[in-house]
C-alpha positions in Angstrom: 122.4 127.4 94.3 119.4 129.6 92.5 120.6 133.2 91.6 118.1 135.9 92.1 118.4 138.8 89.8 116.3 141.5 91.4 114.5 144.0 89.0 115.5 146.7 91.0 119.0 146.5 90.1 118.5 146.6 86.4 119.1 149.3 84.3 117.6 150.5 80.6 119.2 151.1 77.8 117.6 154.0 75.4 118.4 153.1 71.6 120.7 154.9 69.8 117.5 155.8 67.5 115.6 156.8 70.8 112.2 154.3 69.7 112.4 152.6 73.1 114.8 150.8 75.0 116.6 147.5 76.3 116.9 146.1 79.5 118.6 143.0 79.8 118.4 140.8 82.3 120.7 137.6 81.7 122.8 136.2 79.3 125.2 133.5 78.6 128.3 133.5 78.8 128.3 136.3 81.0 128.6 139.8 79.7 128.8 138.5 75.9 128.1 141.1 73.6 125.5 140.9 70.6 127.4 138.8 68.5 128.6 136.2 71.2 125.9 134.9 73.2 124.3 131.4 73.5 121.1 133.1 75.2 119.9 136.1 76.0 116.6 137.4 78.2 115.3 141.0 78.3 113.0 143.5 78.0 112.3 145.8 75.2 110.2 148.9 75.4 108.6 150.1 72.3 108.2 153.8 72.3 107.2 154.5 68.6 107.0 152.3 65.6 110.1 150.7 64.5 112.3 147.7 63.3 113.5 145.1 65.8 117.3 144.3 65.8 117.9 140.7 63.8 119.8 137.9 65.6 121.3 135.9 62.8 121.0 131.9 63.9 118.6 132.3 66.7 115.0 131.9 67.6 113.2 134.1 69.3 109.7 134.6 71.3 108.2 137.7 72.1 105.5 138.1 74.9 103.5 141.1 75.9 104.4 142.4 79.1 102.9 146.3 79.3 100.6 148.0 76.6 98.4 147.2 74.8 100.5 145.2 71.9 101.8 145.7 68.3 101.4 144.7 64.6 104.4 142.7 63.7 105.4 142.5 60.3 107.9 139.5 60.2 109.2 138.9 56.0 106.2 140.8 55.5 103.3 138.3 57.1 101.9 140.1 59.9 101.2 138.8 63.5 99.2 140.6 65.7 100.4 140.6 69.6 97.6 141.4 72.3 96.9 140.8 75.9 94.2 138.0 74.1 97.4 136.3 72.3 100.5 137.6 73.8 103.2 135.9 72.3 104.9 135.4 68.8 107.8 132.8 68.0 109.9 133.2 64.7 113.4 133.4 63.9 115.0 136.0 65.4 117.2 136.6 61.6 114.4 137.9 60.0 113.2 141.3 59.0 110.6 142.2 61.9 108.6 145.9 61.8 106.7 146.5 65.1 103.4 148.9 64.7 102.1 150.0 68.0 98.6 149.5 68.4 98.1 152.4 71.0 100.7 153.9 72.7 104.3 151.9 74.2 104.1 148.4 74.8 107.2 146.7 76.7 107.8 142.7 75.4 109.3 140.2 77.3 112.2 138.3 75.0 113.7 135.1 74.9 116.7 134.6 72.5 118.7 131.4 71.5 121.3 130.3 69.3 119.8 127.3 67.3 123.5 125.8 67.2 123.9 126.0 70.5 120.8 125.6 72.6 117.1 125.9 72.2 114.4 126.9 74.5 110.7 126.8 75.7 108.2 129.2 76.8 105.5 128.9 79.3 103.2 130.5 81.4 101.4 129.3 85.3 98.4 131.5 87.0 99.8 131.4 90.5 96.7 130.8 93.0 98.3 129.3 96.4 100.7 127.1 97.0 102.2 124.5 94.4 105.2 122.5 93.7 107.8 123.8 90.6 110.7 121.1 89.5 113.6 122.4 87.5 114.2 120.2 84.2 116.2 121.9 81.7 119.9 122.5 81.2 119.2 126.6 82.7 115.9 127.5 83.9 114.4 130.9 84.8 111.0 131.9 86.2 110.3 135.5 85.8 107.5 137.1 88.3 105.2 138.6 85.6 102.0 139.4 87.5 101.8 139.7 91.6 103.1 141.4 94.3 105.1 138.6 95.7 106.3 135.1 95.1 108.5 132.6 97.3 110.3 129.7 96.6 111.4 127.2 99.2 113.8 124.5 98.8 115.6 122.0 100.4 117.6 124.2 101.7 117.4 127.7 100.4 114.2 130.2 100.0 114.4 132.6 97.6 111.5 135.7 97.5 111.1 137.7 94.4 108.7 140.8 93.8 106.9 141.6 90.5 109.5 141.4 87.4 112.5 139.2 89.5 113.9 136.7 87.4 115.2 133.9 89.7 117.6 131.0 87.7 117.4 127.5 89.2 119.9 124.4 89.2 118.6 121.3 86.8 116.8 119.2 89.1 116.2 121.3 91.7 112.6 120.9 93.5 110.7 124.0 94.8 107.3 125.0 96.4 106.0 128.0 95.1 103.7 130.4 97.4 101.9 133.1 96.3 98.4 134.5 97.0 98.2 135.5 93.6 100.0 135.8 89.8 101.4 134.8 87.0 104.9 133.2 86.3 107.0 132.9 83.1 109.0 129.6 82.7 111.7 129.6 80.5 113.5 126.7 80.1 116.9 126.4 78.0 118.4 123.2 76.9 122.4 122.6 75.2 123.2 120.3 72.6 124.8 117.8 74.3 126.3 116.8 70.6 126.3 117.1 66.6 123.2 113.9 66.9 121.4 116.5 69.0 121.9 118.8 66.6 120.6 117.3 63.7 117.3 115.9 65.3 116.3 119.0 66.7 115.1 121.9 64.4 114.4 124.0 67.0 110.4 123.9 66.5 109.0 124.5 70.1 105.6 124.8 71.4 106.1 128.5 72.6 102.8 128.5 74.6 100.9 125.9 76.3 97.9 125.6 78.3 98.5 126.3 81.9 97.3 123.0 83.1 99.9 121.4 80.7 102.6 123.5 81.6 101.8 123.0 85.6 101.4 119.2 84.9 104.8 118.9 83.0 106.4 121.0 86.4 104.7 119.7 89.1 
């Protein structure tokens, strides 16, 4: 069965240095803390200019949500993220200063353990109806833009308004419906062993074209 995880019941958590704020919406295993997890998804709010918390052994991707972006200075090359190029990959161990371009921007983030899974990013304008199959180990699509957005299945139909995370069994077919928006597909993959492992690096395409992404769903 999908699990819906409504916006609505999610909480934010200010920062102890009160820059911005946290609001996590899944991890695995459940409840594991910082140092634990496999994978984590959340949002972080950036109120002034600051350093991002480091996540030894993991990747990360960051993609604008809100605002109007930041500067990020990651081992001091910088990487500018904008509504014109939203998102920024890069290991989520190194030393990362955001600068604020103009005013608080909220990110959308996506954080792995590179010896224990690995994950892609992509992104679908939503125009009608369409068809969505569920590939990887864990899958979640995250209502980014739009009012509304339903999902029918075999036999289950899930609806979700703007920011819902929904997470769907491997293999599972949908049809999406909406009159409008834009989804984020986030798709997370184990090691099924130590051969895995070692052919992998953990190099991902963290954004693709949306006809390639819809093409590798439908």
């Amino acid at each position: 069965m999908s699990m819906l995880i409504p916006f609505a019941g999610l909480h934010p958590v200010t920062w102890k240095n009160g820059g911005g704020s946290t609001t996590e919406i899944a991890v695995a295993p459940a409840d594991a803390d910082y140092e634990e997890f496999d994978w984590r998804v959340h949002l972080a709010t950036l109120a002034t200019d600051g350093q991002l918390p480091a996540f030894p052994g993991a990747e990360r991707t960051l993609v604008l949500l809100e605002g109007h972006g930041m500067t990020l200075d990651i081992d001091g090359e910088p990487t500018l993220v904008t509504k014109a190029d939203p998102v920024a990959a890069f290991d989520a161990e190194s030393r990362v200063a955001a600068k604020l371009n103009r005013g608080p921007s909220t990110g959308f983030n996506v954080v792995t353990r590179l010896d224990r899974c690995w994950h892609r990013f992509g992104r679908r304008v939503l125009d009608g109806p369409s068809s969505f199959v569920a590939r990887a180990d864990v899958t979640l699509l995250f209502l980014a833009e739009g009012e509304a957005l339903e999902l029918c299945g075999d036999d289950e139909r899930v609806n979700m308004v703007r920011y819902d995370v929904v997470v769907l069994d491997q293999g599972s077919v949908w049809k999406l419906d909406a009159d409008q928006g834009v989804i984020f597909i986030v798709d997370i993959h184990y090691y099924d062993d130590e051969d895995d492992l070692a052919e992998d690096d953990g190099d991902y395409a963290a954004w693709a074209d949306d006809d390639e992404r819809a093409s590798l769903r439908e």
